[in-house]
C-alpha positions as CSV (number, residue, x, y, z in Angstrom):
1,X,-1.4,2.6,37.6
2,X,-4.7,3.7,36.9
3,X,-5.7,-0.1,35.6
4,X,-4.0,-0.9,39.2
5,X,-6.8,1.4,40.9
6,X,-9.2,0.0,38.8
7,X,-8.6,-3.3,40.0
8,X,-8.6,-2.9,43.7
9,X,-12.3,-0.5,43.5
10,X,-13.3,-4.1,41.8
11,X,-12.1,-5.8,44.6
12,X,-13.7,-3.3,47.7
13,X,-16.9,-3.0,45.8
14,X,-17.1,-7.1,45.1
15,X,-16.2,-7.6,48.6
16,X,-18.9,-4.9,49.8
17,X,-21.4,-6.9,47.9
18,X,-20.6,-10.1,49.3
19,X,-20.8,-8.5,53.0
20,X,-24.2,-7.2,52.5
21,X,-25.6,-10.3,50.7
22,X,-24.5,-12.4,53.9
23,X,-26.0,-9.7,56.1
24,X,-29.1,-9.7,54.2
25,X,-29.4,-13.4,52.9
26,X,-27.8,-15.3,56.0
27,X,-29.5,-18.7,54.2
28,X,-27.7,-18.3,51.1
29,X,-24.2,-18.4,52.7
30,X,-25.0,-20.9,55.2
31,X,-26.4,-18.5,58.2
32,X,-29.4,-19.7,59.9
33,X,-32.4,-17.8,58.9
34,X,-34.1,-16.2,61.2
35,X,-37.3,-17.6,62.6
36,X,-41.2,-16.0,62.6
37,X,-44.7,-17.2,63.3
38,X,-46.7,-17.5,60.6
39,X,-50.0,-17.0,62.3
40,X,-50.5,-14.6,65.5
41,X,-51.1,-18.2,67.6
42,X,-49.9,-17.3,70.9
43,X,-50.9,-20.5,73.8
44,X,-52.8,-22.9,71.5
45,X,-55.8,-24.5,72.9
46,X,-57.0,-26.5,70.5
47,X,-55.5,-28.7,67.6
48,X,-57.4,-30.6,64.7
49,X,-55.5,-33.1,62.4
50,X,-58.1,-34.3,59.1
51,X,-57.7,-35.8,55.6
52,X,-60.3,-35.5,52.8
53,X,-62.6,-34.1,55.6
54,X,-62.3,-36.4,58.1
55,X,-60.9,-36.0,61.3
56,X,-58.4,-38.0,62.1
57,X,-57.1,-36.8,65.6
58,X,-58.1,-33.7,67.7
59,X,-56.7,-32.5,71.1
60,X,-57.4,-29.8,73.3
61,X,-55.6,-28.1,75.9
62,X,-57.2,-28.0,80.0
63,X,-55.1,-25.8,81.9
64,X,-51.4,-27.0,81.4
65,X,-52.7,-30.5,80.3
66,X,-53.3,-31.8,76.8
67,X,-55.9,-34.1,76.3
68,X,-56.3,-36.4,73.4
69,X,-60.4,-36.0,72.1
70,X,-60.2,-37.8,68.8
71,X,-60.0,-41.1,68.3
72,X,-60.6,-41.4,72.3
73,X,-60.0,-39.9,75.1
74,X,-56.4,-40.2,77.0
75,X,-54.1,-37.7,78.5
76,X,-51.5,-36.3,75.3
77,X,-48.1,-36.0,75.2
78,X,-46.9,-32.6,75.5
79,X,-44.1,-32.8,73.5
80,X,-45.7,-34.5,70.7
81,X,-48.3,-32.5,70.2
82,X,-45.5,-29.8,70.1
83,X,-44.6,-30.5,66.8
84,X,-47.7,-30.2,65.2
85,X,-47.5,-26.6,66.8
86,X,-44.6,-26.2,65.8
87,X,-46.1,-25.8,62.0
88,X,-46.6,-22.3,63.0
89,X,-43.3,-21.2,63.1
90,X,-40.9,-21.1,59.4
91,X,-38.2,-18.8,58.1
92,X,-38.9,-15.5,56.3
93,X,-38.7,-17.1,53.2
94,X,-42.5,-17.7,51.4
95,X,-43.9,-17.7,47.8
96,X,-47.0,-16.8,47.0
97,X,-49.4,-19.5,46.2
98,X,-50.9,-17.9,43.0
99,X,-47.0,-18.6,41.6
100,X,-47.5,-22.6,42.4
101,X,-49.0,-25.7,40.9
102,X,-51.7,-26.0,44.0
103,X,-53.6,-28.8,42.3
104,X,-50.1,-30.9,42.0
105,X,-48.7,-29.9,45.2
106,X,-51.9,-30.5,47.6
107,X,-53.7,-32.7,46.2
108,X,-53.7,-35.0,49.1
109,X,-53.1,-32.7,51.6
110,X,-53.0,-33.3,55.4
111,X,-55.0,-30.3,56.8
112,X,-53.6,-28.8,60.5
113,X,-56.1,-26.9,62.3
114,X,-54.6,-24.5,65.1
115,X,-56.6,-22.3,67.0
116,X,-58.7,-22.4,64.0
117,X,-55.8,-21.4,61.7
118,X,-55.9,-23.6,58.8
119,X,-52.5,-25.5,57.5
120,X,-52.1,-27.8,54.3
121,X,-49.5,-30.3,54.6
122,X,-48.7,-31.1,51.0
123,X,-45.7,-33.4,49.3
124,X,-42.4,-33.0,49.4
125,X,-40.1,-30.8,47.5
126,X,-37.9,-33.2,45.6
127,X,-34.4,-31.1,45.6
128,X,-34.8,-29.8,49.7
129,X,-36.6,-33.0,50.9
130,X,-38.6,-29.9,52.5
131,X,-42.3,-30.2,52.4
132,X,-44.7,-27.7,51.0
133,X,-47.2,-26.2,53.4
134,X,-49.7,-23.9,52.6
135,X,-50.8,-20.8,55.2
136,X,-53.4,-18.5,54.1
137,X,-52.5,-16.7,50.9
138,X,-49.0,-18.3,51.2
139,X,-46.8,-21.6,50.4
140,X,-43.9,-22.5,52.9
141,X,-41.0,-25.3,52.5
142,X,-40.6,-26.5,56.3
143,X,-38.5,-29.2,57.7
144,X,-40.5,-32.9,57.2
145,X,-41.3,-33.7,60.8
146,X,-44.8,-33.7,61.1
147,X,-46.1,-36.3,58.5
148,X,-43.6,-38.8,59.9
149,X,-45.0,-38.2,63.3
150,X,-48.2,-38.5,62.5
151,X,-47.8,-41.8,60.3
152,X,-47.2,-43.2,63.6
153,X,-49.9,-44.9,65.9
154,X,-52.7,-43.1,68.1
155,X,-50.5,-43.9,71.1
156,X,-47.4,-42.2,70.1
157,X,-49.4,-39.1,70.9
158,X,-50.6,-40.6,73.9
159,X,-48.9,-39.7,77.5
160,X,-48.1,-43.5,78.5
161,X,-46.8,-42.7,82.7
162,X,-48.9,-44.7,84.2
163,X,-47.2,-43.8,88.0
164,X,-44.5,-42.1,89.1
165,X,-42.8,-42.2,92.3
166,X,-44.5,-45.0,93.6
167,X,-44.7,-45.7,97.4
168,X,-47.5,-48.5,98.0
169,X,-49.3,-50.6,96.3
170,X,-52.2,-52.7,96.7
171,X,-54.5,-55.3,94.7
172,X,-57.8,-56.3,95.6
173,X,-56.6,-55.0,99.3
174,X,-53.6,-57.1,99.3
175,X,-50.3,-55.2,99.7
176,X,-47.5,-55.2,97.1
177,X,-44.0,-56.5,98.7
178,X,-42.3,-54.5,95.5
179,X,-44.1,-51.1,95.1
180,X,-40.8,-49.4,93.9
181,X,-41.2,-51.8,90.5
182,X,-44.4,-49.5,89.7
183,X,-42.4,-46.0,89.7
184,X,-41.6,-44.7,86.3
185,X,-44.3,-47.4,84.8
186,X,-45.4,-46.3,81.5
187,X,-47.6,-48.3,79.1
188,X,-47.4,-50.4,76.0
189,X,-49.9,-48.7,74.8
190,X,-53.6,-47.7,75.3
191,X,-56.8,-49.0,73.8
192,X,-60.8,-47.9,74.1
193,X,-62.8,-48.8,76.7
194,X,-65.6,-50.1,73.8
195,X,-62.7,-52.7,72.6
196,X,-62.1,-54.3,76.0
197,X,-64.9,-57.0,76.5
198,X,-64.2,-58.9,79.9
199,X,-64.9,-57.4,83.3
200,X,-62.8,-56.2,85.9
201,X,-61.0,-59.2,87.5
202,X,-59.1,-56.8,90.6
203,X,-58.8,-52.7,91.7
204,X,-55.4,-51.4,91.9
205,X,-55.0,-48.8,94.3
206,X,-51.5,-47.1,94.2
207,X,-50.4,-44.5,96.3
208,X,-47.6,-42.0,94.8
209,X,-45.8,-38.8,96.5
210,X,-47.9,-36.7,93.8
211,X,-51.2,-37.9,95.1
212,X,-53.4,-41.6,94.8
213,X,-54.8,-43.1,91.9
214,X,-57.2,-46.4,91.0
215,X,-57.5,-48.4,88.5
216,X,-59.3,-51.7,87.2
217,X,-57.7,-54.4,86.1
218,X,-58.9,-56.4,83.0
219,X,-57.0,-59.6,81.4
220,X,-58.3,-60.0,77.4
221,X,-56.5,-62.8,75.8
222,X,-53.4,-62.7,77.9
223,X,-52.7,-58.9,77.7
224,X,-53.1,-56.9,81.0
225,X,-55.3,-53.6,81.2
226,X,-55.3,-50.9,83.2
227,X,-58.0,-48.5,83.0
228,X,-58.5,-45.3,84.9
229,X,-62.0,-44.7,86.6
230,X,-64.2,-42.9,84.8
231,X,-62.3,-42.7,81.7
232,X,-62.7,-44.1,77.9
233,X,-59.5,-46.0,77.4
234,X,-56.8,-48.4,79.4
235,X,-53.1,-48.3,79.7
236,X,-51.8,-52.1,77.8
237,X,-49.1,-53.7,79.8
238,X,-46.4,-56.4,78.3
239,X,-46.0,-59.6,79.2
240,X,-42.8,-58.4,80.7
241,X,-44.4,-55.7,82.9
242,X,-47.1,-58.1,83.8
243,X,-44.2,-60.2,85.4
244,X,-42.4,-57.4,87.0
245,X,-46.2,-56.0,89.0
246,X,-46.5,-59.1,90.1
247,X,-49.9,-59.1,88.3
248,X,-50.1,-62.4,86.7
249,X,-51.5,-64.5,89.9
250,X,-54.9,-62.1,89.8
251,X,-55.9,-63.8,86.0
């Protein structure tokens, strides 16, 4: 009887053990860990991505807009530069950086700079897939979605809309029979103003519920351009999109 006893205060206190390890360790039995800033970064303003102390892309925030500085200037996706942000915020879980091979871990490290809080992007840990990222006095594993994103071209950080809801358009003063093909337009992809050699061959004027825009139109070995006034890039249009604006008879 007593063995009997024995047995089942096993059992409560074995059980009791496993209900406060899944209250206090939700990762460890498949809970999602709770989530917490790293850095007090509240509205980020400013963001600056460099390698071996160069800089290899910078934006900054104006008002609700972010603008790409670095390589050129261009309007920024949101959403992209999101998950650079996004760095800021990991699990509970850290180790401290005296306790890790820094040298081996970093030693090509893709430095994020956010609000001028400093984070190094190191390589991956091999059992996770997660990848070691260094905060302050600190090294995190965090989900592997930055480095792919930034592996990508200058333009996948690049806000491509070109116009939205579209309700005239004219060329050179001659009016557009299909306006509605321009809504929604969004670009191939964008290049500097220094890289586009020939001169304006027509202005664009489009008129859109949101307000009017302008833009020159440049032809450089068969691609279209578009480039906003006053700015230091143009929007790259297919040869596809070139046929559907009605575009091609102005070359």
């Amino acid at each position: 009887m007593a063995d009997q006893l024995l047995s089942n205060r096993v059992v409560i206190i074995i059980a009791s053990l496993l209900a406060i390890g899944i209250l206090l360790d939700g990762k460890a039995y498949n809970r999602s860990p709770q989530l917490q800033s790293i850095y007090s970064i509240q509205n980020a303003r400013s963001v600056t991505v460099s390698q071996n102390d160069q800089t290899t892309m910078a934006f900054e925030r104006h008002s609700d807009q972010w603008m790409l500085t670095t390589p050129l200037n261009a309007p920024a996706n949101a959403q992209r530069v999101q998950v650079l942000i996004d760095s800021n915020w990991q699990t509970n879980r850290s180790y401290s950086a005296t306790d890790l091979p820094l040298t081996e871990l970093f030693s090509d490290a893709i430095e994020l700079d956010i609000d001028g809080h400093l984070f190094r992007l190191g390589t991956i840990e091999p059992v996770s897939k997660m990848r070691y990222v260094m905060a302050g006095d600190k090294v995190y594993l965090q989900a592997d979605h930055v480095i792919p994103v930034l592996r990508a071209s200058t333009s996948a950080f690049v806000d491509l809309t070109i116009a939205s809801n579209v309700t005239a358009v004219t060329v050179d003063d001659i009016k557009q029979e299909n306006p509605q093909s321009w809504s929604g337009l969004k670009a191939l992809g964008i290049i500097s103003l220094e890289d586009i050699s020939e001169d304006a061959a027509a202005v664009v004027q489009v008129k859109q519920k949101t307000g009017d825009q302008q833009f020159n139109l440049h032809y450089q070995q068969g691609t279209a351009i578009l480039v906003p006034p006053q700015q230091a890039f143009g929007y790259i249009l297919s040869p596809q999109q070139l046929i559907q604006l009605d575009l091609g008879a102005f070359n």
